[in-house]
C-alpha positions as CSV (number, residue, x, y, z in Angstrom):
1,X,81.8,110.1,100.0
2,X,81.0,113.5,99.3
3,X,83.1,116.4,97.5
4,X,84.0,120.2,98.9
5,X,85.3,122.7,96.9
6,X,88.9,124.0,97.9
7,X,88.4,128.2,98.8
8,X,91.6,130.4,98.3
9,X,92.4,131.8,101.5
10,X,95.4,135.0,101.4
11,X,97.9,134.6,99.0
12,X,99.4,130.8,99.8
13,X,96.7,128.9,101.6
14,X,93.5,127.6,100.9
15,X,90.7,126.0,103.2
16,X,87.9,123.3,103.0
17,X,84.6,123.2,104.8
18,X,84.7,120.1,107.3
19,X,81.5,117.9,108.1
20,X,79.6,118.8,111.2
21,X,79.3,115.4,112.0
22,X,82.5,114.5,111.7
23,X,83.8,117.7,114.0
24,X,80.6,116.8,116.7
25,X,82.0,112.6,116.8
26,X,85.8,113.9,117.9
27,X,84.1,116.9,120.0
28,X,85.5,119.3,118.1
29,X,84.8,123.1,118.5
30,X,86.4,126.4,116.9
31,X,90.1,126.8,117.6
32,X,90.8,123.0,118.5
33,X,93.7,121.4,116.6
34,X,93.1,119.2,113.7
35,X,96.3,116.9,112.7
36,X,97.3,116.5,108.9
37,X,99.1,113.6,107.8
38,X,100.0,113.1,104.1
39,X,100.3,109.4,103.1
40,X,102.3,107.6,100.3
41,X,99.1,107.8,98.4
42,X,99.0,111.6,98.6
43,X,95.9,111.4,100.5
44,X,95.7,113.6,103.3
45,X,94.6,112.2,106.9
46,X,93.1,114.2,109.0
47,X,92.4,113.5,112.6
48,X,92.0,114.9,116.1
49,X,95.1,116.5,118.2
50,X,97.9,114.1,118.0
51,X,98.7,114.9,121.7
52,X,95.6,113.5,122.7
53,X,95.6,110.1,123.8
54,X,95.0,107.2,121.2
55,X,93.8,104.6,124.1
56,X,90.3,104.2,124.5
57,X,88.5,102.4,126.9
58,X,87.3,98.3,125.7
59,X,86.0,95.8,127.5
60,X,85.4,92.4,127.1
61,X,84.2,89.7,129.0
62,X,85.0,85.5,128.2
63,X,83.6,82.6,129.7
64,X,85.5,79.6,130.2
65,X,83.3,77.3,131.2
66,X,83.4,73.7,129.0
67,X,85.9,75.5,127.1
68,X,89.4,73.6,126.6
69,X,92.8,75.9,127.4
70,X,93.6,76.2,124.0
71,X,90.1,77.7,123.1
72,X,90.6,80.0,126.5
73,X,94.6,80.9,125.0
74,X,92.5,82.1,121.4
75,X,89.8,83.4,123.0
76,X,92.1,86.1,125.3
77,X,94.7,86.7,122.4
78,X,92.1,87.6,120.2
79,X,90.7,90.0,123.0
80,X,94.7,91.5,123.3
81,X,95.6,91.9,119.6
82,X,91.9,93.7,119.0
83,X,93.2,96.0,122.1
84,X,91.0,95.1,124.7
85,X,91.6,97.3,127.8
86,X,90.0,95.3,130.4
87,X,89.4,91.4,129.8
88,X,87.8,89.7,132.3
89,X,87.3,85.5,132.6
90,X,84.5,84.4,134.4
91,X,83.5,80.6,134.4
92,X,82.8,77.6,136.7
93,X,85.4,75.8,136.3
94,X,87.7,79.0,136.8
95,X,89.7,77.4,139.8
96,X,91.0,74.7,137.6
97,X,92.2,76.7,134.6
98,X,93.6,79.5,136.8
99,X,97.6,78.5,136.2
100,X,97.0,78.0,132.6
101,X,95.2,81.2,132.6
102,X,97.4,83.3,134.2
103,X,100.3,81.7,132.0
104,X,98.3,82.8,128.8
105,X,98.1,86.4,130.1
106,X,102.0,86.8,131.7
107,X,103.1,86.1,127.9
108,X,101.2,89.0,126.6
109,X,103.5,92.4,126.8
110,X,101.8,94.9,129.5
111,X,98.3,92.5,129.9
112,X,98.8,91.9,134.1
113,X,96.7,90.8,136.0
114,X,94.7,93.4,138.4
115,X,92.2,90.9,140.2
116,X,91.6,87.1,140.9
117,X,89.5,85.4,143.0
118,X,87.6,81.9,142.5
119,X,84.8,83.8,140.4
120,X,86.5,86.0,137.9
121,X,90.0,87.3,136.9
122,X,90.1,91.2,135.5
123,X,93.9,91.5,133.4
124,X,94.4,94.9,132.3
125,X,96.5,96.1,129.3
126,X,99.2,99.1,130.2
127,X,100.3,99.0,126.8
128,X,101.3,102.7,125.6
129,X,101.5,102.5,122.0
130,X,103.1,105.6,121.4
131,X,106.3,104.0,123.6
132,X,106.2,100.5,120.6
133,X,109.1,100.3,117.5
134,X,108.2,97.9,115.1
135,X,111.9,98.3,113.9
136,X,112.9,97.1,117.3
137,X,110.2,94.5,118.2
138,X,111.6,93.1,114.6
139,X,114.8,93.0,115.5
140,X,114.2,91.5,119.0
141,X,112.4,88.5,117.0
142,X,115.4,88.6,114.6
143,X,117.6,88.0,117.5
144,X,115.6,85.3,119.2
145,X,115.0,83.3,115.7
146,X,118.5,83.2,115.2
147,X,119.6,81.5,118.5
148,X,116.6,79.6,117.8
149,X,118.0,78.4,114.4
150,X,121.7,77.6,115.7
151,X,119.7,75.6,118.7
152,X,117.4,73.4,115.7
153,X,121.2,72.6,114.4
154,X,123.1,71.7,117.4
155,X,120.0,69.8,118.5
156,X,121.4,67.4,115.7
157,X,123.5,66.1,118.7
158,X,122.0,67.4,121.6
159,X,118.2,67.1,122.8
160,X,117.4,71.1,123.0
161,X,113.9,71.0,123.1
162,X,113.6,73.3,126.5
163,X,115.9,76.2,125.3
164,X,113.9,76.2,122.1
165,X,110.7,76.0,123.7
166,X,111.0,79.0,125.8
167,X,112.4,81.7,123.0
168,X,109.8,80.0,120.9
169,X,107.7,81.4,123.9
170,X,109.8,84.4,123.6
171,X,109.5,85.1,119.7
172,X,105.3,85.1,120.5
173,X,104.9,87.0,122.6
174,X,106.3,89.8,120.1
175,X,104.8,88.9,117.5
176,X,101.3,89.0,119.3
177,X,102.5,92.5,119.9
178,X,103.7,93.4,116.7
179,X,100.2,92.7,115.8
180,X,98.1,94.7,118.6
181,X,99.9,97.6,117.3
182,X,99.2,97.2,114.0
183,X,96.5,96.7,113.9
184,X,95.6,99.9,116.0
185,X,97.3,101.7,113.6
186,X,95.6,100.4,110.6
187,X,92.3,101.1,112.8
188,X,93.8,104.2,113.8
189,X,95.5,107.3,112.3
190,X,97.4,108.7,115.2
191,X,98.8,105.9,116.1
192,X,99.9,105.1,112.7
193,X,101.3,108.5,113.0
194,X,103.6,107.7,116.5
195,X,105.0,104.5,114.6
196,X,106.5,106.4,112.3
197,X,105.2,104.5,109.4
198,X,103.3,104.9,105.8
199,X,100.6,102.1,105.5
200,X,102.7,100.5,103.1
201,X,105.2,100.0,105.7
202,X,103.3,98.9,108.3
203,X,102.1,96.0,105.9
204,X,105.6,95.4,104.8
205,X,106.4,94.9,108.4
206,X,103.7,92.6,109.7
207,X,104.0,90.7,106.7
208,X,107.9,90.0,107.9
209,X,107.5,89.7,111.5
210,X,104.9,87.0,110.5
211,X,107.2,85.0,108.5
212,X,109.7,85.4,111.5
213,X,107.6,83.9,113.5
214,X,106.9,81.3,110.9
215,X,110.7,80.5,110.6
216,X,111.1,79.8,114.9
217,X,108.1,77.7,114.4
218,X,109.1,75.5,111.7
219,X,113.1,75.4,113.3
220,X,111.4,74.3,116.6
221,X,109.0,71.2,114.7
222,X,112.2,70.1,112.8
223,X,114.4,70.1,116.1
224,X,111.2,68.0,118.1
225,X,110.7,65.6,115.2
226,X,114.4,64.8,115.0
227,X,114.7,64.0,118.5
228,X,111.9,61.1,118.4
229,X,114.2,59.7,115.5
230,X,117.7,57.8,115.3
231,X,120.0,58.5,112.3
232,X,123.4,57.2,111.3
233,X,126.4,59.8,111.9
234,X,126.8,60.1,108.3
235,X,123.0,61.4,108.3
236,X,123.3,63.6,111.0
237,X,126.2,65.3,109.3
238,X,124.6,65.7,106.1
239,X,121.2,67.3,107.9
240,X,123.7,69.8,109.9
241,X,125.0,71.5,106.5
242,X,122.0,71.0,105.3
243,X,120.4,73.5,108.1
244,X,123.5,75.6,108.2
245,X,122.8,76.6,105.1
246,X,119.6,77.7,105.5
247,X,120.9,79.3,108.2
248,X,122.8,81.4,106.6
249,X,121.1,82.3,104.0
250,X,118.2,83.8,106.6
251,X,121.3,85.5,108.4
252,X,122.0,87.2,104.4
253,X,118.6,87.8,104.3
254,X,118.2,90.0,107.9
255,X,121.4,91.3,106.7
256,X,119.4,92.9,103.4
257,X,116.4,94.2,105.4
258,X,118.3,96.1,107.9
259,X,120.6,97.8,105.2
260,X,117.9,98.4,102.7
261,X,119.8,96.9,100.3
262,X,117.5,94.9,97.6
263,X,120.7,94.4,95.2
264,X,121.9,92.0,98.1
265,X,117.9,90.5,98.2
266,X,118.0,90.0,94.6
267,X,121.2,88.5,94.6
268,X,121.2,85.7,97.2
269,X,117.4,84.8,95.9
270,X,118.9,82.2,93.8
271,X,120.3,80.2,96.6
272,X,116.8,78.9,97.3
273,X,117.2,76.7,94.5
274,X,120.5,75.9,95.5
275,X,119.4,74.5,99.0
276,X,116.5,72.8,97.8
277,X,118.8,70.9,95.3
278,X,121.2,70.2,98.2
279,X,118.4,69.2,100.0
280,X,116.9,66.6,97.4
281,X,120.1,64.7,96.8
282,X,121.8,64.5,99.7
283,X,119.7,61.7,101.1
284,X,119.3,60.1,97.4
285,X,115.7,57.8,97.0
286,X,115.7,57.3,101.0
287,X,113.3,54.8,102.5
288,X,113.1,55.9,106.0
289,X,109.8,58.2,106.4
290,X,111.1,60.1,109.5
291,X,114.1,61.3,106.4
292,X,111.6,62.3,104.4
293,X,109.6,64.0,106.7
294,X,112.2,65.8,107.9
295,X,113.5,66.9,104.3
296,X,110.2,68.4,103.9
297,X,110.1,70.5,106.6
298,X,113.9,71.7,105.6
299,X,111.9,72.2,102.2
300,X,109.0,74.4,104.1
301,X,112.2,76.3,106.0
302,X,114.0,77.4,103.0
303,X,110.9,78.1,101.5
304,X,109.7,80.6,104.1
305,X,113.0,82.3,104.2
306,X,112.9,83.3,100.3
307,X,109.2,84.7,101.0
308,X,111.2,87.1,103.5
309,X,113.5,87.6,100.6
310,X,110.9,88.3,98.0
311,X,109.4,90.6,100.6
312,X,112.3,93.0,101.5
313,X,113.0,93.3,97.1
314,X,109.5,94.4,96.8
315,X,109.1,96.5,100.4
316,X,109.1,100.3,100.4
317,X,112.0,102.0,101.8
C-alpha cells in the first residue's frame, strides 16, 4: 500500500496521482473513464468504465475418468460458481456418464451445452450478470421453500417425495446462482456495482439464501425419513402442528426480511424456544428411534430458521 497526497484542483475539486501500473493492467490512456464507487466503509473504489463488460474469458478443462458422478457434479459446480466461461469434460469413460453429465449442467442457469461428441463435451455459460437480482433470486427460493415446507407437512399423510425432490432441484439451482454472482462481485467491483449492493449486503444476502437452501434441505430429509416409518394417528397429528409451527414462524420471518422490519425479527425470536419446548414434550420419554430422529431434525429446522432471524435483526438495510 502506498500513500498520494490529495492536490487542490479549482475551487471545489481536488485530484490524486494514479499508479502507472495500475492504469497500463486496465489499458488505460488519457481521457478514458475511470468509475468511482463509495462503499459503506467510506472507501472509495475505483475501477475501469462501468459500461465495459465485466465477463472475461475462463477456461477450464475436467477429466472424468475413474471419477464417480458425484465427484464429476462438484467438479463442474465448482468450475460454474468460480465463473468459468467454457468448461469442457474430457474422459474415457465419457459415453457412460454423458446423461448424468448433461443433467449436472441443464440445472445450472445459462451453463448449455454447445458441443458433444464421444470424446469431449464443451458447456458454455451465457450468464449476463448485469441482467441477476439477488432480491429476486431470494425471493424465487423463498417461494419454492415454502411449497417445499407445506409439501414436508402434508407428506405426514401422503408419500411426496417426487414434488419435493424436484423444487428441491429447483431451490439449487438458485442458489448455485446466487453464489456465481457473488462471488464475482466480491472478486469484482463493477459487478458489485450492477447488483446494486454494498459489501455488507451482499454478505447479508448470501448468508440468507444459504440458510434457504438449508431450510428445503432439512424439510426434504424430514419428509424422506418419515415415509420409511409407520406412526400411530395420534403421532402423526402431533408431528403436523409440530411442523406447522415452524412453518409459520419461517413465513413471519420472510415476512420481516422483505419489510425491513427488525422490531418484527426481534419479536417473534422468542418463539424458537417455544417450538423447541413443544417439540420436546409432545412425544414425552419416547422409545421409538425413528421419533427421535425425527424430533431432531424438527430441532435442526427451527434451529436454522432463527439463524435467518438473527440474520435479518443484525442485516444492513
Amino acid at each position: 500500500m502506498e500513500s498520494r497526497k490529495l492536490i487542490k484542483f479549482g475551487n471545489s475539486s481536488h485530484v490524486i496521482s494514479l499508479p502507472t501500473t495500475w492504469l497500463k493492467k486496465n489499458n488505460l490512456n488519457k481521457g478514458n473513464s475511470i468509475y468511482i464507487k463509495e462503499n459503506s466503509n467510506n472507501e472509495l473504489i475505483l475501477s475501469p468504465d462501468s459500461n465495459q463488460d465485466t465477463k472475461k474469458d475462463k477456461k477450464i478443462t475436467i477429466s472424468i475418468t475413474n471419477k464417480t458422478t458425484d465427484a464429476i457434479r462438484r467438479e463442474i459446480i465448482s468450475a460454474y460458481v468460480n465463473h468459468s466461461n467454457t468448461i469442457e469434460i474430457i474422459g474415457n469413460n465419457l459415453k457412460e456418464k454423458i446423461k448424468d453429465i448433461r443433467e449436472i449442467i441443464n440445472n445450472l442457469v445459462a451453463l448449455e451445452i454447445m458441443e458433444q461428441s464421444s470424446e469431449k463435451i464443451i458447456a458454455k455459460d451465457f450468464l449476463n450478470i448485469k441482467d441477476l437480482s439477488i432480491n429476486k433470486i431470494i425471493r424465487e427460493a423463498d417461494i419454492i421453500t415454502r411449497t417445499i415446507l407445506s409439501d414436508t407437512r402434508l407428506s405426514f399423510k401422503k408419500d411426496q417425495t417426487y414434488d419435493i425432490d424436484q423444487k428441491d432441484i429447483d431451490v439449487n439451482r438458485l442458489y448455485f446462482l446466487a453464489y456465481r454472482a457473488i462471488k464475482e462481485a466480491l472478486d469484482n467491483p463493477k459487478v458489485s456495482q450492477s447488483l446494486n449492493m454494498t459489501t455488507n449486503q451482499i454478505l447479508d444476502n448470501w448468508m440468507l439464501i444459504l440458510e434457504i437452501e438449508e431450510i428445503a434441505d432439512t424439510s426434504k430429509r424430514v419428509s424422506k425419513f418419515f415415509n420409511s416409518i409407520t406412526l400411530t394417528k395420534e403421532e402423526v397429528k402431533k408431528l403436523e402442528e409440530i411442523h406447522e409451527s415452524i412453518e409459520s414462524y419461517y413465513l413471519e420471518a420472510m415476512k420481516a426480511y422483505y419489510t425491513q422490519n427488525k422490531t418484527l425479527a426481534i419479536n417473534i425470536a422468542k418463539n424458537k424456544n417455544e417450538i423447541f419446548s413443544m417439540i420436546k414434550t409432545s412425544f414425552g420419554d419416547h422409545k421409538y428411534k425413528p421419533v427421535g430422529i425425527i424430533l431432531e431434525k424438527l430441532l435442526e429446522l427451527t434451529s436454522i430458521v432463527h439463524r435467518v432471524i438473527r440474520l435479518i435483526i443484525n442485516s444492513e438495510y
